[in-house]
Structures are given as structure tokens and as C-alpha cells.
C-alpha positions, 0 to 999 in steps of 0.5 A: 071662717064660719061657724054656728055657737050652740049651747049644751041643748043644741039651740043657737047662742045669740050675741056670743063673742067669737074671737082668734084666740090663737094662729099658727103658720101652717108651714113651719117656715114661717117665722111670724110671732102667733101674737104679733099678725094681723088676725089676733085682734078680731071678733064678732058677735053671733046673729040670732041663729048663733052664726058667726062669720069672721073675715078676711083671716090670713089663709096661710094660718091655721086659727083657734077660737074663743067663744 
């Protein structure tokens, strides 16, 4: 996942901490706990242009973020 954190003004957000703040299956059926996979512990830190681009994210999830 990738993304760009801007502020109020538009320009780029350096060193702003991007984290999974919340996961959801996708299809219904799964039965993982959002709290208790793998992806709710990760984070980054966005580069001088406000990028960001967190990794290897479980694909069969649908992600919030918390900047």
C-alpha cells in the first residue's frame, strides 16, 4: 500500500507515521480476529515528499490507516 500525506495547504508531510490502524477480511468468512493478524503492527514513516509505502500487507484484507 502507498500513499502520499499532505497537509491542510496541499504540500507533503515529511517524517509523518503511517500505521494499520484497523484490517477487515474481505470476504465474510473469514474468521481472523482484526486485532490478532500479522499487519496491525506495522508502520512507516513518510519520505521528504510525504510518500509512504508500507509492504508485504496481507492481500485478502481491507486496511484503515492512521497517519
Amino acid at each position: 500500500m502507498a500513499g502520499k500525506v499532505t497537509n491542510e495547504n496541499g504540500d507533503p508531510v515529511k517524517d509523518a507515521m503511517v500505521a494499520i490502524y484497523h484490517g477487515k477480511p474481505r470476504m465474510e468468512s473469514q474468521s481472523t480476529s482484526p486485532r490478532f493478524f500479522r499487519d496491525c503492527a506495522k508502520y512507516v514513516l513518510t519520505d521528504e515528499n510525504g510518500i509512504f509505502q508500507i509492504e508485504d500487507l496481507d492481500p485478502s484484507y481491507l486496511y484503515q490507516l492512521s497517519v
